[in-house]
Structure formats: structure tokens, C-alpha cells
C-alpha positions in Angstrom: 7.2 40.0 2.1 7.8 36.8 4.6 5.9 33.7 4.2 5.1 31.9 7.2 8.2 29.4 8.6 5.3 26.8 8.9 4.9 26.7 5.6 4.4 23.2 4.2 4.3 22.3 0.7 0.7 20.7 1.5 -0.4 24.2 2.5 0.8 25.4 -0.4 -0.4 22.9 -2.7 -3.9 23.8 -0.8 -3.7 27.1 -1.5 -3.2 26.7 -5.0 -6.6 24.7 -5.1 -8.9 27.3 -3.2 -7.3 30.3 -5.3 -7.9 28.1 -8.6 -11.5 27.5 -7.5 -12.0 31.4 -6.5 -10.1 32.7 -9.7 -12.3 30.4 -11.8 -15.6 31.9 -10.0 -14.8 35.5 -10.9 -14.3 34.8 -14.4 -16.7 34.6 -16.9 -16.3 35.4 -20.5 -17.6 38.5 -21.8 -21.6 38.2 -22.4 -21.6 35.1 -20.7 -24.8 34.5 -17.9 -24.9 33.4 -14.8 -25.6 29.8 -14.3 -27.4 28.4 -11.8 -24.2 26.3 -10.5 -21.7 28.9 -10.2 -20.0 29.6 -7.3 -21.2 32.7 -4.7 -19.1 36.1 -5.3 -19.2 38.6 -2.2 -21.0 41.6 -2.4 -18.4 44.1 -4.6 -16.8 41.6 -6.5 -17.9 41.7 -10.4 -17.3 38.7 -12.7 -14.6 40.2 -14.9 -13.7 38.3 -18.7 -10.4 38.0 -17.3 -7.3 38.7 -14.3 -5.8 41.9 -14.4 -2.3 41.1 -16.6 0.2 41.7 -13.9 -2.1 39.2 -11.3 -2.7 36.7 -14.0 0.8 36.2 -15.1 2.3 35.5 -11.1 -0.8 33.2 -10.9 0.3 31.4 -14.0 3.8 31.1 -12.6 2.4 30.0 -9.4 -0.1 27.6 -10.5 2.6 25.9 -12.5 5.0 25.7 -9.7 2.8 24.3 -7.5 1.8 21.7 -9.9 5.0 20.8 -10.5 5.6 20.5 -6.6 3.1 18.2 -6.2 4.0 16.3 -9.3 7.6 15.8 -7.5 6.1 14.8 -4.5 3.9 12.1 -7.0 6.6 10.6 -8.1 8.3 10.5 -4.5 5.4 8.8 -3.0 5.7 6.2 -5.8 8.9 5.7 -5.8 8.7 5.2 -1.8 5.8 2.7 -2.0 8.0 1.0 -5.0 11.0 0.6 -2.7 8.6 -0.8 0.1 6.9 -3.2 -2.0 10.4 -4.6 -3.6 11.3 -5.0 -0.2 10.8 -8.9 -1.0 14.0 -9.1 -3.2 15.8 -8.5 -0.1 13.7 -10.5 2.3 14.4 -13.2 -0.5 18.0 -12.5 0.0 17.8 -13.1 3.6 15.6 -16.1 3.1 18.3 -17.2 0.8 21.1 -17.1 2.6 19.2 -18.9 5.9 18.2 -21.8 3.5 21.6 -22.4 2.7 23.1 -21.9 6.1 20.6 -24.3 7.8 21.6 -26.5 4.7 25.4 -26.9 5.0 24.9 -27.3 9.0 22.5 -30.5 8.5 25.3 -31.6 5.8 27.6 -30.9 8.4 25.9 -33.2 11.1 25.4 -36.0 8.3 28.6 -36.0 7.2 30.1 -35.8 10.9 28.0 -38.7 11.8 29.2 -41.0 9.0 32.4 -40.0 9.7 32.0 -41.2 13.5 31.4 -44.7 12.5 33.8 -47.7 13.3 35.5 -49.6 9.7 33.3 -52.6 9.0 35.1 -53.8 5.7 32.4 -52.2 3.7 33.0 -49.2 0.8 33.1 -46.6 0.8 34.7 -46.6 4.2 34.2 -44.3 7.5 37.6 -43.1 6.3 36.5 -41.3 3.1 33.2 -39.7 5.0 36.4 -38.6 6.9 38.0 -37.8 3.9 34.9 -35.8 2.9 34.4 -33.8 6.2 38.1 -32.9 5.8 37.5 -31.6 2.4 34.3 -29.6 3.3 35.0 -28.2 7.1 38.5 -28.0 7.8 39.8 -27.4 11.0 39.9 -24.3 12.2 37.1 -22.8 9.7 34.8 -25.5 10.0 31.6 -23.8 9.4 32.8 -20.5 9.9 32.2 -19.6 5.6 28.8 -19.4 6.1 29.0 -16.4 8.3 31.2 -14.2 6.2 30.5 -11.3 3.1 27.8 -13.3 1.0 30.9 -13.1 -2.2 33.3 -14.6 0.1 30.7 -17.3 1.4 29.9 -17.8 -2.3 33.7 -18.6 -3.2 33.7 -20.9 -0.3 30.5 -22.8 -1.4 31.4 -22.9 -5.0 34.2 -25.0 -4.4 33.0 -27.1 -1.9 30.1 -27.7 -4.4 32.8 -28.9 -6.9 34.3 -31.6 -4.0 30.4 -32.8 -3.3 30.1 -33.5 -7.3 33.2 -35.6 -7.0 32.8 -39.6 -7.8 34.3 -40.1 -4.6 32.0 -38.1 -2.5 29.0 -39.1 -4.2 29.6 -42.2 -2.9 29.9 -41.5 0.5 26.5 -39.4 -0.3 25.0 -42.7 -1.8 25.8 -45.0 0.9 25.7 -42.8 3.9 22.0 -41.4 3.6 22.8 -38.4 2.9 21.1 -37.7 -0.5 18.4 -35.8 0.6 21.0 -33.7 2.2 22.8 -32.9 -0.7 19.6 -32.3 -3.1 18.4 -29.6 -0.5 21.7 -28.1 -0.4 21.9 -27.9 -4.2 18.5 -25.9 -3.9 19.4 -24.0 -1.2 23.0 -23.1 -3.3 21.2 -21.9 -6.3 18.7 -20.1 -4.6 21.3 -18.4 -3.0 23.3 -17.4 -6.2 20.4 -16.3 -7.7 19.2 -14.1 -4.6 22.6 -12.2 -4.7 23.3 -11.8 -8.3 26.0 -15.0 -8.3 24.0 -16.9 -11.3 21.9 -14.4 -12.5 21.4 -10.8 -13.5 20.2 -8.8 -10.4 19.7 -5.2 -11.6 19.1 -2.2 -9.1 16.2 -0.5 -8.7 16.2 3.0 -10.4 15.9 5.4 -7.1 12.9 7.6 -7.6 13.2 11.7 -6.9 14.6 12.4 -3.5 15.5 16.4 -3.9 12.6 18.4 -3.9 14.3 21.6 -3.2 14.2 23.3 -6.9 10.5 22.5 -6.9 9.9 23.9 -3.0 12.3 27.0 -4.0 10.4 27.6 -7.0 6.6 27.4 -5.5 7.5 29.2 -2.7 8.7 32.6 -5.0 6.2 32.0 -7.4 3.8 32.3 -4.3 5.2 35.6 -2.6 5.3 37.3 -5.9 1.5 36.4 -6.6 0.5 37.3 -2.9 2.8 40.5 -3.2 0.6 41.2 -6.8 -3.1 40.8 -5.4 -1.8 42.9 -2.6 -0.9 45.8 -4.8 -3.9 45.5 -7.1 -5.9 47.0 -4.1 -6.8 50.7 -5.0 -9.4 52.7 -3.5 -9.6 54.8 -6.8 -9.9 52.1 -8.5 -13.7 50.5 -8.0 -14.0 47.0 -7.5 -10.2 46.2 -7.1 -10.4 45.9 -3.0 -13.1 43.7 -3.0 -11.4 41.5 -5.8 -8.0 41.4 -3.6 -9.8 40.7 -0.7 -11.8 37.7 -2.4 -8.8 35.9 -3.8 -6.2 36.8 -0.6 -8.6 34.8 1.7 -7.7 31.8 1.4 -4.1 32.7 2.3 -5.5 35.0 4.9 -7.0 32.0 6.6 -4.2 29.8 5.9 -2.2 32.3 7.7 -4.5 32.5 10.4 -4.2 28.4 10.5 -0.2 28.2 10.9 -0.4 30.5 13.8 -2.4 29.1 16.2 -0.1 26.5 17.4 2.4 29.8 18.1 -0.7 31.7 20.0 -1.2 28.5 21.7 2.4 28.2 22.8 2.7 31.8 23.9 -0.6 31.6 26.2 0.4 28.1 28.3 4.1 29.5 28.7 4.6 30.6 32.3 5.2 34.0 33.1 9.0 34.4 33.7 9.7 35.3 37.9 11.6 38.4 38.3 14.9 38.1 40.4 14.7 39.1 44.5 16.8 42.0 44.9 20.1 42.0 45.9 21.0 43.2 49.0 23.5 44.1 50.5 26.7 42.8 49.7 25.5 41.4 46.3 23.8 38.6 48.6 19.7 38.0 48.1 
């Protein structure tokens, strides 16, 4: 038996849903009444106490493969919105690392500015802002760490960090303006060590499911062996059982019926293929 190519798991997960609901109709325990709620049955189908053995075991295995399908899929889905909704530990890690770029490039300007002015006898001196910029941009890289790997920008900020802590270079901080400079970039230089993992423990996300193949392999079996089972429980000898097939097949006769109607579709708007003009003579048209 071939299940249809179109075959999704939603169908299939469908399917176990309309056959539960029908399987759950027919039965009724043995000197049980009909209540008013329970569901129609088509003329020739009797409630029975319970399936026929060898169509209630296939609908056990398929009822439990197709939970477990959708169960996989559960998780999935979860795991998919969790992934979208931590999406803000890397937005924070871009936020970050722009925070502390924008940070060393006004330090940058500051400290280029002081570093521009004329000697005037006061201390600290143009020449140690100098002194400074030397320390923190350095011809050729200048700037240039704050575009590289965030572990190699890191190392490069670390020690820079350590020459901004120095006596000397608080001084030139102190007396230059640039204070407010240098308590931004201090924010901005932990927040970026603790975006990346530098100063803090950053642990991965757990991936959720991504392989549903077992699950898909599994329903999809479990499914042709129950449809193949209803199919042979039809017997004309034996009253009762054609009507009963008939009743729980339907819902896979309509969901049949459902997947092919895009291919009848296709096959009707497709133009009629043009037959070749003969050849005439010579092998010329």
C-alpha cells in the first residue's frame, strides 16, 4: 500500500483525531444504552464492546505514533519560539559591542583634542595627553581593535583599560575633561565583557529537537499497517464488517480525496501538448 507523497504530518496528526472520535462512537461497553449525546453511526454499523484484535492493535500502534509525532513537533515549536525569544542575548551582544565602539571613538576625539593643544607651563602637559594617545591608538592601528574578533578586541581593550587606570593618565583624564569619557567607557567595557562571556558565565542555550524523522518514519508505518487492517476486515460473509470498514476508512478516504485535488487541478489547466508537423521530404518540415 502507498500513502499519498502529500502526506503531511498535520494530515496525519488529523487523521488520528477523526479516527479516535469515530472509534470512540462505535464503542460502547457491553449492556451499555445509548445516550442522548453520542455521536450518529451510519445505517449498518452496530456499536460493538470493542475493535476486532487485529484492527485494535495497528490502531494502538498508530495512535501512539502519532502522538508521539505531534509531541516532537511540541517540543520543536517550543524550542523555536525559545530561540526567538532569547534572541535578545544577542541583540544585547550587538548592543554591547556598539556601546563600546562609539565609546572608545569619543575617547579617541577627547584625547586627540587635548593632545592638539599648545604647552602653557601647566601639568599635566599637552605632551602626556600625547603620551596617552600614543599609549591607546598607535599608529598604524589606531582604532582599528575595535573592528576585529570580539576576543581579540577584548585583549586589546583589556590592556588599554590597564594604561587609562594609570596615575599618569588619570591625570590627563582629570584635567583634560575627559571624565565623563572614561566613566562611559568603563560601562560600556563591562557591558561588553559581560555580553560575550569575558567577565561572566554565558552558557548556551540547550537546542531543542530538530530531527523528526524516527517519529515521521514511525507514524507513517504505523498508519499503512492500520489502513491496510480496516481494509482487510471487509468481508461480505461476515455481517456488519463492510459497513464498519467503511465508517472508520472515511476520514482517510476524504483526506485522500483532499491531497489530490491540487494534482486534478494541475492536470486540467496544463495545455494540451502540440503534435510535431510532419516531415517532409528531406527530413525538412
Amino acid at each position: 500500500m502507498v500513502l499519498p507523497q502529500e502526506l503531511v504530518a498535520d494530515d496525519v496528526i488529523g487523521l488520528r483525531d477523526q479516527m479516535s472520535a469515530r472509534i470512540a462512537a462505535v464503542l460502547r461497553p457491553k449492556g451499555g444504552k445509548r445516550k442522548e449525546g453520542d455521536a450518529p453511526l451510519p445505517k449498518g454499523v452496530e456499536p460493538v464492546a470493542a475493535l476486532p484484535p487485529h484492527i485494535d492493535r495497528p490502531w494502538k500502534r498508530f495512535e501512539a505514533a502519532a502522538t508521539e509525532l505531534q509531541g516532537f513537533r511540541g517540543l520543536r515549536a517550543s524550542a523555536q519560539a525559545d530561540q526567538r525569544h532569547s534572541g535578545t542575548s544577542e541583540a544585547e551582544r550587538s548592543a554591547a559591542n556598539t556601546d563600546s565602539d562609539d565609546r572608545w571613538r569619543a575617547l579617541e576625539q577627547w584625547n586627540a583634542g587635548a593632545a592638539g593643544l599648545s604647552e602653557d607651563g601647566q601639568t599635566p602637559s599637552p605632551s602626556d595627553a600625547r603620551w596617552l594617545y600614543a599609549q591607546l591608538f598607535p599608529a598604524p592601528e589606531g582604532l582599528r581593535f575595535i573592528t576585529r574578533r570580539p576576543r581579540v578586541q577584548w585583549a586589546a581593550m583589556v590592556q588599554r583599560m590597564k594604561t587609562l587606570e594609570e596615575e599618569r593618565a588619570q591625570a590627563v583624564i582629570e584635567q583634560f575633561g575627559g571624565t565623563r569619557h572614561y566613566r562611559q567607557l568603563v560601562a560600556a567595557h563591562a557591558r561588553f565583557g559581560e555580553a560575550y562571556g569575558f567577565t561572566t558565565v554565558v552558557l548556551a542555550k540547550d537546542g531543542g529537537p530538530t530531527d523528526g524523522r524516527p517519529q515521521w518514519s514511525a507514524a507513517r508505518d504505523a498508519l499503512r499497517s492500520l489502513i491496510q487492517k480496516i481494509e482487510s476486515h471487509a468481508d461480505p460473509e461476515i455481517p456488519g464488517s463492510e459497513a464498519l470498514a467503511a465508517f472508520l476508512l472515511a476520514p482517510y478516504v476524504e483526506m485522500v480525496g483532499d491531497l489530490a485535488k491540487p494534482r486534478r487541478r494541475a492536470s486540467a489547466t496544463k495545455p494540451e501538448a502540440v503534435p510535431a508537423p510532419p516531415l517532409g521530404a528531406g527530413g525538412t518540415p
